[in-house]
C-alpha positions as CSV (number, residue, x, y, z in Angstrom):
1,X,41.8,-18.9,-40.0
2,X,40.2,-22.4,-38.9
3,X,43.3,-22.9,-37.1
4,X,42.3,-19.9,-34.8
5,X,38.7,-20.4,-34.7
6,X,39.0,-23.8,-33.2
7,X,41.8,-22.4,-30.7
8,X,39.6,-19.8,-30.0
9,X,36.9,-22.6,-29.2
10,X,39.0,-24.9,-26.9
11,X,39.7,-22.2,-24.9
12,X,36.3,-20.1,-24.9
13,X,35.5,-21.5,-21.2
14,X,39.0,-20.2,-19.9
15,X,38.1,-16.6,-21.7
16,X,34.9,-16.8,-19.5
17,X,36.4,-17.5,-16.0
18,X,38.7,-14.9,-16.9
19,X,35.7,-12.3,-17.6
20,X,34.1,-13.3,-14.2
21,X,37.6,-12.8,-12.5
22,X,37.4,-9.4,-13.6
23,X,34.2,-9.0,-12.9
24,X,34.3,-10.4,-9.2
25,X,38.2,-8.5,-8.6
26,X,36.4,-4.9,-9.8
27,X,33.9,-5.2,-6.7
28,X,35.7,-7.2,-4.7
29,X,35.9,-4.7,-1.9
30,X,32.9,-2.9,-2.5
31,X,29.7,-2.7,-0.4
32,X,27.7,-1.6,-3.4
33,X,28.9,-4.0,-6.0
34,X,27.5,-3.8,-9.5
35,X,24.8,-1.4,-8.0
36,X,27.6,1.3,-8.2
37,X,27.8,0.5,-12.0
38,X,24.3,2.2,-12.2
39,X,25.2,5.1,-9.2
40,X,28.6,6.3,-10.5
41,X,27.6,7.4,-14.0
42,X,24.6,9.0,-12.2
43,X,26.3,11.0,-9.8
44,X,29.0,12.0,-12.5
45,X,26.4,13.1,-15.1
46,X,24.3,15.4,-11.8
47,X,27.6,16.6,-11.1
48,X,28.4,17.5,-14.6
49,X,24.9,18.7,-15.5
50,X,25.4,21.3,-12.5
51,X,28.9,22.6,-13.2
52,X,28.4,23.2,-17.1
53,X,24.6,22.9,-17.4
54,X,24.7,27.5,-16.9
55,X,27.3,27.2,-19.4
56,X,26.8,25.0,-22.4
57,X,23.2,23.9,-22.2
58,X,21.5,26.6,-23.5
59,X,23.0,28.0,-26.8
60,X,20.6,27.8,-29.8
61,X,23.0,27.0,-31.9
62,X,23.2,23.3,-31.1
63,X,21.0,20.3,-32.7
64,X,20.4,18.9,-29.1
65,X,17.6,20.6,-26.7
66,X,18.8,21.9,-23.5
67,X,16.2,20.3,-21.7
68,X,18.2,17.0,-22.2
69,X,21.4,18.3,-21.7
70,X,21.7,15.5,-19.0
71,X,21.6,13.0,-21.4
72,X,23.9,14.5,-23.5
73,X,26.7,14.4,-20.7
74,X,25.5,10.7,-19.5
75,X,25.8,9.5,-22.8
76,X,29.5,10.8,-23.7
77,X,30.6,9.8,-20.3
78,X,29.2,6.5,-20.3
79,X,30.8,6.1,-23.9
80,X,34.5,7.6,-22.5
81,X,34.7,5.5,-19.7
82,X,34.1,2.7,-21.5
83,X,37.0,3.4,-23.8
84,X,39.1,4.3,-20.9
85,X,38.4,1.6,-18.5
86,X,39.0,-0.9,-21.5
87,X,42.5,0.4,-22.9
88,X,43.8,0.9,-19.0
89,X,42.9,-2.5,-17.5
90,X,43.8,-4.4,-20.8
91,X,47.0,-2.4,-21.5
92,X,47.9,-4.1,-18.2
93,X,46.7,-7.4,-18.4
94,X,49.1,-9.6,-19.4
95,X,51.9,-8.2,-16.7
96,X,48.9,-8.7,-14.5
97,X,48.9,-12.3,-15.6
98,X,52.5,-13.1,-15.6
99,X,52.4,-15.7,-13.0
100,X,49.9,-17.8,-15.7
101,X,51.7,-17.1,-18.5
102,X,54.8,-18.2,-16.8
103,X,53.2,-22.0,-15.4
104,X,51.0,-22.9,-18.3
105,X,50.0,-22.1,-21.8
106,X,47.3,-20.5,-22.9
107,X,46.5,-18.1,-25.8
108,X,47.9,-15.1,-24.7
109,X,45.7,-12.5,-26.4
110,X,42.9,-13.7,-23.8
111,X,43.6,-11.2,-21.8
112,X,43.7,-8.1,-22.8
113,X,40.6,-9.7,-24.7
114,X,39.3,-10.9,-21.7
115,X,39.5,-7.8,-19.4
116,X,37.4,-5.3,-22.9
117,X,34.5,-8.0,-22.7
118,X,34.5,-7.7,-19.0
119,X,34.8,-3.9,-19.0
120,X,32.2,-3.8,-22.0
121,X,30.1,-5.8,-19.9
122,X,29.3,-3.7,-17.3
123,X,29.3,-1.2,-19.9
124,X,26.4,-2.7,-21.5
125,X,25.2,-3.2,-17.8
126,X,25.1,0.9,-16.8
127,X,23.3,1.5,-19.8
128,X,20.3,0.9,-17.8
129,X,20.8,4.0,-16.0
130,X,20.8,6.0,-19.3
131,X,17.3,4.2,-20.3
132,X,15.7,5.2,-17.0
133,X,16.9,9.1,-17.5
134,X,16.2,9.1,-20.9
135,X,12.4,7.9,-20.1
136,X,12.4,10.3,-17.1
137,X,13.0,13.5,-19.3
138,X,11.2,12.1,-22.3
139,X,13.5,11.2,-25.1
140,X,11.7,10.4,-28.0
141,X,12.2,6.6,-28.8
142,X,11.5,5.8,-32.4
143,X,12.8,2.7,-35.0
144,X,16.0,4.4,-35.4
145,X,16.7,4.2,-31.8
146,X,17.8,0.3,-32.4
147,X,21.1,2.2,-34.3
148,X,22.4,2.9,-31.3
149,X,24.0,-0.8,-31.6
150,X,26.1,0.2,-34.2
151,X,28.3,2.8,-32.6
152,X,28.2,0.3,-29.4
153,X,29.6,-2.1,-32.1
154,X,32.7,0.1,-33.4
155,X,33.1,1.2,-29.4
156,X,33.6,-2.8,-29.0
157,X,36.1,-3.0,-32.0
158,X,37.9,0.1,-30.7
159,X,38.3,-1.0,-27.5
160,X,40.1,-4.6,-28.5
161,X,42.7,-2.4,-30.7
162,X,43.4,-0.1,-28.1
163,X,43.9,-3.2,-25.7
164,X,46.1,-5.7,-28.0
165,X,48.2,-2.6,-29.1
166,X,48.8,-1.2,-25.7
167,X,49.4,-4.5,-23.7
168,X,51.8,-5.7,-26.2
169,X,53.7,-2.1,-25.7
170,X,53.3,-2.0,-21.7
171,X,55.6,-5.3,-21.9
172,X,58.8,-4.0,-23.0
173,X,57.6,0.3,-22.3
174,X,56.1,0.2,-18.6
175,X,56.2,4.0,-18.7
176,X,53.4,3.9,-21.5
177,X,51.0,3.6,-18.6
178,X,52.0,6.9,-17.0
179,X,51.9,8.4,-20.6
180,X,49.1,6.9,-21.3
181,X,47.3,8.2,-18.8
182,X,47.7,11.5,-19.8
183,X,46.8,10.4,-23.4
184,X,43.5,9.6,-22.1
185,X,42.9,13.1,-20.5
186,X,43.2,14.8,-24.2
187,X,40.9,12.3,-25.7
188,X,38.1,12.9,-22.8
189,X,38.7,17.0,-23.6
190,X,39.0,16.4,-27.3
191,X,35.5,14.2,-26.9
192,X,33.0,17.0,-26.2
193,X,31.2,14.9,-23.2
194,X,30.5,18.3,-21.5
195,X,30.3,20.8,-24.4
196,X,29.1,21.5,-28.1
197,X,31.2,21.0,-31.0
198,X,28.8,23.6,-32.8
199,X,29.2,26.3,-30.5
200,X,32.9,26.6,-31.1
201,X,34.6,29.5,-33.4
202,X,37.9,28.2,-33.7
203,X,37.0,26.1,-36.7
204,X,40.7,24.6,-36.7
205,X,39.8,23.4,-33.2
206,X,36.6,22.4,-34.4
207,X,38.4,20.0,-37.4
208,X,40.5,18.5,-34.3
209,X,38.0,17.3,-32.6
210,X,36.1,15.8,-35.2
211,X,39.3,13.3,-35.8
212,X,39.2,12.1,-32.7
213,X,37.3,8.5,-33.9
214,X,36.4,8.3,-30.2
215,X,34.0,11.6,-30.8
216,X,32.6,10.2,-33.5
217,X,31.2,7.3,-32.1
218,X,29.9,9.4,-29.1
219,X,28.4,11.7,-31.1
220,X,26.4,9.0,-34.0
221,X,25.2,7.6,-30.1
222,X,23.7,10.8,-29.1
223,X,22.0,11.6,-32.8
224,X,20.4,8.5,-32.2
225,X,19.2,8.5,-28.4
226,X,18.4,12.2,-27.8
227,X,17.1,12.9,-31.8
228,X,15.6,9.4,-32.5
229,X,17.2,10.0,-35.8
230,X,18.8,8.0,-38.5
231,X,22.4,7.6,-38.6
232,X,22.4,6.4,-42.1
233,X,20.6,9.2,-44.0
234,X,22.2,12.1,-42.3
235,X,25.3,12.5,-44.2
236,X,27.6,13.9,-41.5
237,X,26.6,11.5,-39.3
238,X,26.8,8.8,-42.2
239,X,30.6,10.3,-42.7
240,X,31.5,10.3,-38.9
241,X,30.1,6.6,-38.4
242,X,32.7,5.6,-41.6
243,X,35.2,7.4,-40.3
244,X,35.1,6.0,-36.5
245,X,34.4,2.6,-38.4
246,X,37.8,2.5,-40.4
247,X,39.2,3.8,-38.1
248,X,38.6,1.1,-35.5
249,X,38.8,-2.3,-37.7
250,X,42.7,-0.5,-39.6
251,X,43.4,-0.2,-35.7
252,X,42.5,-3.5,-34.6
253,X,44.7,-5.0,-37.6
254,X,47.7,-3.2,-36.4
255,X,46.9,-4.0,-33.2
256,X,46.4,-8.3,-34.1
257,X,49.4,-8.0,-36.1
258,X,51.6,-6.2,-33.4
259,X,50.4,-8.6,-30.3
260,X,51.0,-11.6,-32.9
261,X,54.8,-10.4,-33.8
262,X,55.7,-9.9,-29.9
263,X,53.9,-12.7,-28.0
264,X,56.5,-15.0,-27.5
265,X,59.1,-12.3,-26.4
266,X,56.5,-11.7,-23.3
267,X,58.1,-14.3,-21.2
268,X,61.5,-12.5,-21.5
269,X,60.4,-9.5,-20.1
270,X,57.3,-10.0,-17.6
């Protein structure tokens, strides 16, 4: 473990050009640069709101008020396209970086753990937008709003084992990113960002859904920001935050101990 730690060290200054590489190549053609960080979660949560706000906002049935149903899209699509922007870009980031790997050496999982902190970055960054709406429509903000850092934690953890797996895969499977693309597009459906999980009858639909870790952590973020309630002394949402939890650190084992095993057969196939 020391051994790691002080590799990890040495090379902590090449991990953070690497972030601002990603950073500066995300925007690089864009008039708007990180300003559309803030604008395109915006626009996606009035679109959103206007499509299904007739449709799913105002069932009694749900915890959430309807008033606030904004919220409740901007936070589970802030939350997804974090997840998604993370896996993608790091599932393809050490092809991206063949010509490195192939001229000097350098810890390879840098970059699929590069490209998640730059990704969770401007997460973290168009949060902003979700503070101004929130204070806009008056979302109560109490002591248990600081929990909200924990399901941005196991987000974090998720993101890195998504990233490490899939990179390591994309080397010798290119196709996974097609698949994988498709993967995605169940997880968004199966992650209730534009519906309630409450207002659904099909209650072997309803289990589904609530295995999909990714739902979990969106859903301990909302209790939080829109309820201003504990996470810890509800017991569902206690349950859901364990679940998402294990879920994320047993992934991000497999996905350490997969990259680990394959990193030296990179060179052979980028």
């Amino acid at each position: 473990m020391k051994k790691y730690i002080e590799s990890f060290m040495r090379y902590r200054f090449l991990l953070m050009e690497l972030i601002k590489k990603g950073i500066k190549l995300k925007y690089r053609r864009s008039y708007l640069g990180l300003i559309w960080t803030l604008l395109e979660p915006l626009l996606t949560m009035l679109v959103l709101t206007a499509v299904f706000g007739s449709l799913f906002a105002n069932h009694s049935e749900t915890k959430y008020p309807s008033s606030l149903f904004p919220i409740y899209i901007l936070c589970g699509r802030l939350l997804y396209s974090c997840f998604s922007s993370a896996s993608k870009i790091g599932m393809k980031s050490v092809r991206s970086n063949q010509a490195m790997i192939k001229k000097v050496y350098v810890p390879k999982y840098l970059y699929p753990l590069s490209s998640v902190i730059y990704n969770y970055v401007i997460f973290l960054l168009s949060l902003i937008i979700l503070a101004i709406v929130g204070i806009i429509l008056g979302i109560p903000i109490t002591w248990h709003s600081f929990e909200a850092i924990i399901p941005i934690i196991v987000l974090f953890v998720m993101c890195i084992a998504s990233a490490m797996f899939l990179s390591t895969v994309c080397v010798f499977f290119r196709d996974i990113e097609y698949l994988w693309d498709v993967i995605l597009m169940l997880i968004m459906y199966c992650s209730a960002i534009f519906y309630h999980v409450e207002n659904m009858h099909n209650e072997t639909v309803k289990f589904v859904i609530q295995l999909n870790p990714l739902y979990c952590i969106i859903e301990n973020f909302r209790y939080v920001v829109i309820l201003g309630k504990s996470i810890i002394t509800d017991p569902q949402e206690l349950w859901m935050l364990g679940y998402s939890a294990a879920f994320s650190f047993i992934a991000l084992a497999i996905g350490v101990i997969v990259f680990k095993k394959n990193q030296d057969k990179f060179i052979l196939h980028i």
